[in-house]
VOLUMMI-478232 format. One record per atom (N, C-alpha, C): atom name; residue number from 0; residue in three letters; x, y, z. Coordinates in steps of 0.05 Angstrom, whole numbers, plus 5000, padded with zeros to 4 digits. Last residue first. Example, Ala and Ser with C-alpha at 12.3 -4.5 7.8 and 13.67 -1.06 7.14 Angstrom:
% residues 2
at:N i:1 aa:SER u:5257 v:4955 w:5142
at:CA i:1 aa:SER u:5273 v:4979 w:5143
at:C i:1 aa:SER u:5258 v:5001 w:5157
at:N i:0 aa:ALA u:5264 v:4886 w:5156
at:CA i:0 aa:ALA u:5246 v:4910 w:5156
at:C i:0 aa:ALA u:5264 v:4934 w:5156
% end
This chain:
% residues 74
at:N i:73 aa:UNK u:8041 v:0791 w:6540
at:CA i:73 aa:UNK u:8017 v:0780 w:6530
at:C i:73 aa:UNK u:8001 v:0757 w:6536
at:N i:72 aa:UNK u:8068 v:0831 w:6593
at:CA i:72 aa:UNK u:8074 v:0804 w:6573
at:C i:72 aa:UNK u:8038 v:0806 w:6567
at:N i:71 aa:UNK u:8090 v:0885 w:6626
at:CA i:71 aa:UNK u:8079 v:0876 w:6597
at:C i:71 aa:UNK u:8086 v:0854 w:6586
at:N i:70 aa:UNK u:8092 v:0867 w:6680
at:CA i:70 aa:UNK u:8103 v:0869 w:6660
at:C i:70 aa:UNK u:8109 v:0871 w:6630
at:N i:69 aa:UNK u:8037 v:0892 w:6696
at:CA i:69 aa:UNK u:8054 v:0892 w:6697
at:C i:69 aa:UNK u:8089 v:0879 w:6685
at:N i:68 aa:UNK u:8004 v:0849 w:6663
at:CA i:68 aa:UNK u:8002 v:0883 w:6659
at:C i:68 aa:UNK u:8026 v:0894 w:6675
at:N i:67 aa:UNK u:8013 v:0805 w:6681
at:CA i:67 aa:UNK u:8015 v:0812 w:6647
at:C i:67 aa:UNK u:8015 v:0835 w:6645
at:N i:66 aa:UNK u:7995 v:0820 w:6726
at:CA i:66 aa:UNK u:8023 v:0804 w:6726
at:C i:66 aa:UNK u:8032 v:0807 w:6695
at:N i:65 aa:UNK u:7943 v:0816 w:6731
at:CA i:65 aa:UNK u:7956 v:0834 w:6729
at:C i:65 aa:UNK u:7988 v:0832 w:6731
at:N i:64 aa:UNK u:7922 v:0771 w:6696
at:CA i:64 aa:UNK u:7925 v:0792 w:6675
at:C i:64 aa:UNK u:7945 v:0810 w:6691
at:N i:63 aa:UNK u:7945 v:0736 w:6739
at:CA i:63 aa:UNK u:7956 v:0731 w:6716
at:C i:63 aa:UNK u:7944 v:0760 w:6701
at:N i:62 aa:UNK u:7913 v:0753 w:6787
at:CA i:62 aa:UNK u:7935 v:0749 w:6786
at:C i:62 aa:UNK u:7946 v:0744 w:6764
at:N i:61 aa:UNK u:7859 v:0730 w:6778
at:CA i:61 aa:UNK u:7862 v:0763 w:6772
at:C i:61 aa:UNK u:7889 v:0763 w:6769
at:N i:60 aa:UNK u:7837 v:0685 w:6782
at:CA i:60 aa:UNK u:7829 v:0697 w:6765
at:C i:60 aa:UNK u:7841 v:0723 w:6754
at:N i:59 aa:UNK u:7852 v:0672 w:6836
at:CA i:59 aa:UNK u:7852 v:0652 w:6819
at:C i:59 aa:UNK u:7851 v:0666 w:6788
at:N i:58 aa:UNK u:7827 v:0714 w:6859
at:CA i:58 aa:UNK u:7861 v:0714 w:6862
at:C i:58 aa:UNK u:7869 v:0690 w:6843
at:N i:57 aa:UNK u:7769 v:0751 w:6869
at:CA i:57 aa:UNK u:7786 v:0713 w:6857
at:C i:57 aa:UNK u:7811 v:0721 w:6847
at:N i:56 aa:UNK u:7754 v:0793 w:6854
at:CA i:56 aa:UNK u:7764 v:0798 w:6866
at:C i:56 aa:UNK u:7777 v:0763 w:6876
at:N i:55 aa:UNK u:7704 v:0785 w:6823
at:CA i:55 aa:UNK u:7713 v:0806 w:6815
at:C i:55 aa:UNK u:7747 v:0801 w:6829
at:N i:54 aa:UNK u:7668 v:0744 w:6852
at:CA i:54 aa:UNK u:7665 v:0748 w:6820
at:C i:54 aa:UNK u:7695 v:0763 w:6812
at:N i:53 aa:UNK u:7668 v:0748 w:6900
at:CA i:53 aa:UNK u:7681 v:0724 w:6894
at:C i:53 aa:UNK u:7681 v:0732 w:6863
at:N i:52 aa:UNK u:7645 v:0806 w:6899
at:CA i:52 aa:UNK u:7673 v:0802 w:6915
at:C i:52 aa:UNK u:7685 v:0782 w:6907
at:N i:51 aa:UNK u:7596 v:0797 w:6881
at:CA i:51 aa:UNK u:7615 v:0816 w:6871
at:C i:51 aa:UNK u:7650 v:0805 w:6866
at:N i:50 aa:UNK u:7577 v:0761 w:6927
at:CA i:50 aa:UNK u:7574 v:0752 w:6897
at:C i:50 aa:UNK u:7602 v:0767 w:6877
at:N i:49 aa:UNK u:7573 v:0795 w:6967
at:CA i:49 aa:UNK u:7589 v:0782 w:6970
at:C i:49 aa:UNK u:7595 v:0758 w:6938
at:N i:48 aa:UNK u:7540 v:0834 w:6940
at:CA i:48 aa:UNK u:7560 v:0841 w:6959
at:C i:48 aa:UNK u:7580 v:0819 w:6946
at:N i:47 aa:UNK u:7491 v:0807 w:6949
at:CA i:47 aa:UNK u:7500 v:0818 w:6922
at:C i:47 aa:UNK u:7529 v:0822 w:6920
at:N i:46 aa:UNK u:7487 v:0790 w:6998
at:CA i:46 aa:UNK u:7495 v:0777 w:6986
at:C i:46 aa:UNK u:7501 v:0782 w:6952
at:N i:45 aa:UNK u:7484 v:0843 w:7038
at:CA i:45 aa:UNK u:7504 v:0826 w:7042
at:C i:45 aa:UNK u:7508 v:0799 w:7011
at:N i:44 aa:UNK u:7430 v:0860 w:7001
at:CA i:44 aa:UNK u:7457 v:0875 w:6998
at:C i:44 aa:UNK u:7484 v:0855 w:7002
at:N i:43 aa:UNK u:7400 v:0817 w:7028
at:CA i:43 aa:UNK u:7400 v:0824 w:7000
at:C i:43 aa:UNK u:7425 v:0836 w:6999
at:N i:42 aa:UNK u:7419 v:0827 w:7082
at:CA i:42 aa:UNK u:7419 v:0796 w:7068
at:C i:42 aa:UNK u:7417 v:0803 w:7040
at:N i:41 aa:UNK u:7385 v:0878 w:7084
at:CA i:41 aa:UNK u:7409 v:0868 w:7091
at:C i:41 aa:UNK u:7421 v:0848 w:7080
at:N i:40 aa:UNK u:7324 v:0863 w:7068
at:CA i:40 aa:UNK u:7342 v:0878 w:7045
at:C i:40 aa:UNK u:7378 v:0872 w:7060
at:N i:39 aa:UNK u:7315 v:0823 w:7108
at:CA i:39 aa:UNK u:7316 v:0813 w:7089
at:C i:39 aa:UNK u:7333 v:0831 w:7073
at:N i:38 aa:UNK u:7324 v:0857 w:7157
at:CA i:38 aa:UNK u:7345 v:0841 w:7161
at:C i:38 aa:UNK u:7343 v:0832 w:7123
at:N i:37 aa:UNK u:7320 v:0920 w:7187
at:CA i:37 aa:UNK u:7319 v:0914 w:7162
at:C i:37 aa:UNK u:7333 v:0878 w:7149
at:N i:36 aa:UNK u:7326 v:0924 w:7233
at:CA i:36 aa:UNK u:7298 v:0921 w:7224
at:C i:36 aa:UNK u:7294 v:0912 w:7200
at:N i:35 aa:UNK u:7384 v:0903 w:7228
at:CA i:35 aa:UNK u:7366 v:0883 w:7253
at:C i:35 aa:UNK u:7338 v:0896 w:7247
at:N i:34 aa:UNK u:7405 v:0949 w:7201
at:CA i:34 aa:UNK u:7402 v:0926 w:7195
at:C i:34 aa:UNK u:7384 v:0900 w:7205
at:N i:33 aa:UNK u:7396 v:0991 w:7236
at:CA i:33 aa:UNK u:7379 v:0991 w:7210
at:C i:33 aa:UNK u:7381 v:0961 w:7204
at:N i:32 aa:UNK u:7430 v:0971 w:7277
at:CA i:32 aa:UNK u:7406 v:0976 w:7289
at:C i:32 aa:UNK u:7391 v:0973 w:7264
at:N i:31 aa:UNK u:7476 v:0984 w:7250
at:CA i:31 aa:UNK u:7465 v:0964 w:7259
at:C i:31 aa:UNK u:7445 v:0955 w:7265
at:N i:30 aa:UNK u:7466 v:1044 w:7244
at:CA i:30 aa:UNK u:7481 v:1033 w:7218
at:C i:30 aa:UNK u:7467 v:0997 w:7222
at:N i:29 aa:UNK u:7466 v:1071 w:7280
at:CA i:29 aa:UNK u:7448 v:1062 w:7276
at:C i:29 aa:UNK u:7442 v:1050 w:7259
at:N i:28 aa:UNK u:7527 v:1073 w:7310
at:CA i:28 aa:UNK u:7506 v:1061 w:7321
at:C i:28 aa:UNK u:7480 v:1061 w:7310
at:N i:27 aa:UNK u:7554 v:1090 w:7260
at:CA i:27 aa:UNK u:7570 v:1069 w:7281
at:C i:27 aa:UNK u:7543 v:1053 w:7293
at:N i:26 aa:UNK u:7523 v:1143 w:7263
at:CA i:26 aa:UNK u:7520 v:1122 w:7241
at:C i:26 aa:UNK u:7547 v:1096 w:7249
at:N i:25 aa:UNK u:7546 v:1172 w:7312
at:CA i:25 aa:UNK u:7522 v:1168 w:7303
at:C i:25 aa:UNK u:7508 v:1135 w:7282
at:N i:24 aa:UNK u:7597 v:1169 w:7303
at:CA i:24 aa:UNK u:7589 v:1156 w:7325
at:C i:24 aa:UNK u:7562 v:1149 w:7319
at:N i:23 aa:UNK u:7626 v:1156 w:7236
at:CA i:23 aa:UNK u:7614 v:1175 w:7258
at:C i:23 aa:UNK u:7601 v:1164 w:7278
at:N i:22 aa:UNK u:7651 v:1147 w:7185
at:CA i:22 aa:UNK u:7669 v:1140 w:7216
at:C i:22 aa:UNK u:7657 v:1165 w:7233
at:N i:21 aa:UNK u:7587 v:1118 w:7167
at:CA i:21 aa:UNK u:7601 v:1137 w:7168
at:C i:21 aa:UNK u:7620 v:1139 w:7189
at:N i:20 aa:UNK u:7586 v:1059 w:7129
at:CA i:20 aa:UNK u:7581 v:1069 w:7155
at:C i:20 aa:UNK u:7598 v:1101 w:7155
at:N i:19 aa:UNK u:7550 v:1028 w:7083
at:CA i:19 aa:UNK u:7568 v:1049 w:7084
at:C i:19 aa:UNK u:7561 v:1060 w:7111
at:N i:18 aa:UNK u:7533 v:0967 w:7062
at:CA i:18 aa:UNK u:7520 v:0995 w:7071
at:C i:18 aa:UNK u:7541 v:1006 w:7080
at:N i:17 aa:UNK u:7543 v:0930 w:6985
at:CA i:17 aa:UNK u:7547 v:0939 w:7028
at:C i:17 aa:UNK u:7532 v:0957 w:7032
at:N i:16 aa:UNK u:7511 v:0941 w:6942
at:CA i:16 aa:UNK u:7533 v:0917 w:6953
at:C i:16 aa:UNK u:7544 v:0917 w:6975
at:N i:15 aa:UNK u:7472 v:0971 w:6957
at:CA i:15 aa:UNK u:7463 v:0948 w:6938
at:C i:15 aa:UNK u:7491 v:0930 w:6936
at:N i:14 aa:UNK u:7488 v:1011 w:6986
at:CA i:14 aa:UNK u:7462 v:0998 w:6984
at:C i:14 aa:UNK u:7459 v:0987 w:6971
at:N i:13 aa:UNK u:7542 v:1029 w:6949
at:CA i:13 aa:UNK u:7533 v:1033 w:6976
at:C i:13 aa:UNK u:7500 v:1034 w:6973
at:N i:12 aa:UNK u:7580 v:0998 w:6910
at:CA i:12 aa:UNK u:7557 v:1004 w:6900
at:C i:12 aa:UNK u:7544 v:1005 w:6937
at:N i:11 aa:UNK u:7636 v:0966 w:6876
at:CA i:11 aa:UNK u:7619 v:0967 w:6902
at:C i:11 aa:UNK u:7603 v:0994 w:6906
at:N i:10 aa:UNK u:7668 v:0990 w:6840
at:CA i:10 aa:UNK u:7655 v:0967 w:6829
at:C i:10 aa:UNK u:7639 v:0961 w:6850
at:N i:9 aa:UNK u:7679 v:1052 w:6854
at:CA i:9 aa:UNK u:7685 v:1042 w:6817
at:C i:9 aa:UNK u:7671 v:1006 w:6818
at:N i:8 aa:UNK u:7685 v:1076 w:6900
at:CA i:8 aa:UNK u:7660 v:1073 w:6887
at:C i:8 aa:UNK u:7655 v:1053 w:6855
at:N i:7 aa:UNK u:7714 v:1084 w:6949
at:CA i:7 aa:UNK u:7719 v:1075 w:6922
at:C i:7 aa:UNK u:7700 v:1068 w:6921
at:N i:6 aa:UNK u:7738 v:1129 w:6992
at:CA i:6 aa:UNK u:7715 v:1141 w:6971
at:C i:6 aa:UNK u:7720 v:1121 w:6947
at:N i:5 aa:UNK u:7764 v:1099 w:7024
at:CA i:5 aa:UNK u:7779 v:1100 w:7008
at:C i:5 aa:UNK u:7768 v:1127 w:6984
at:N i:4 aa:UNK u:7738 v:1082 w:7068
at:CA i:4 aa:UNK u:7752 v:1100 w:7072
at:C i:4 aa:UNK u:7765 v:1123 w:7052
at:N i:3 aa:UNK u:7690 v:1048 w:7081
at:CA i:3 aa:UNK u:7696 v:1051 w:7049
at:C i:3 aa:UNK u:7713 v:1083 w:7052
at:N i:2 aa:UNK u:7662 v:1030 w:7127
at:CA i:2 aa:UNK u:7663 v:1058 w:7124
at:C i:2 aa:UNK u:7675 v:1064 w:7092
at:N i:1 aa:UNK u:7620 v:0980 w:7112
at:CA i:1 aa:UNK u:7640 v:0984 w:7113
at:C i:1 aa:UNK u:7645 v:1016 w:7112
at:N i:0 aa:UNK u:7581 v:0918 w:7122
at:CA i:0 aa:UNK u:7585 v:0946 w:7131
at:C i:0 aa:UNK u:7614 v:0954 w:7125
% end
């Protein structure tokens, strides 16, 4: 779950890599509630999700291009 404050849409994908809470009282509380009927697609999303995240977002992996891009080295 995440309110995704940011409107970033460019590699996380609302329903198929988190669910998107609105910072509304409403969707605060049924946001959860969907999940507890919904537990298998939940678990689906949570783990596409979290596949993304180790794929994309590995500090093992990312730190050197952007370190090259910042200073421009090759």
């Amino acid at each position: 779950m995440s309110t995704n404050p940011r409107k970033d849409y460019f590699l996380l994908k609302n329903g198929l890599d988190y669910i998107e809470v609105e910072a509304k009282e409403e969707s605060i509380i049924n946001t959860p509630l969907w999940i507890e009927d919904n537990l298998d697609k939940a678990r689906e999303i949570g783990i596409n999700g979290a596949t993304k995240v180790r794929k994309y977002f590995d500090s093992k992996f990312i730190v050197n291009p952007k370190l090259s891009h910042i200073f421009n080295v090759d």
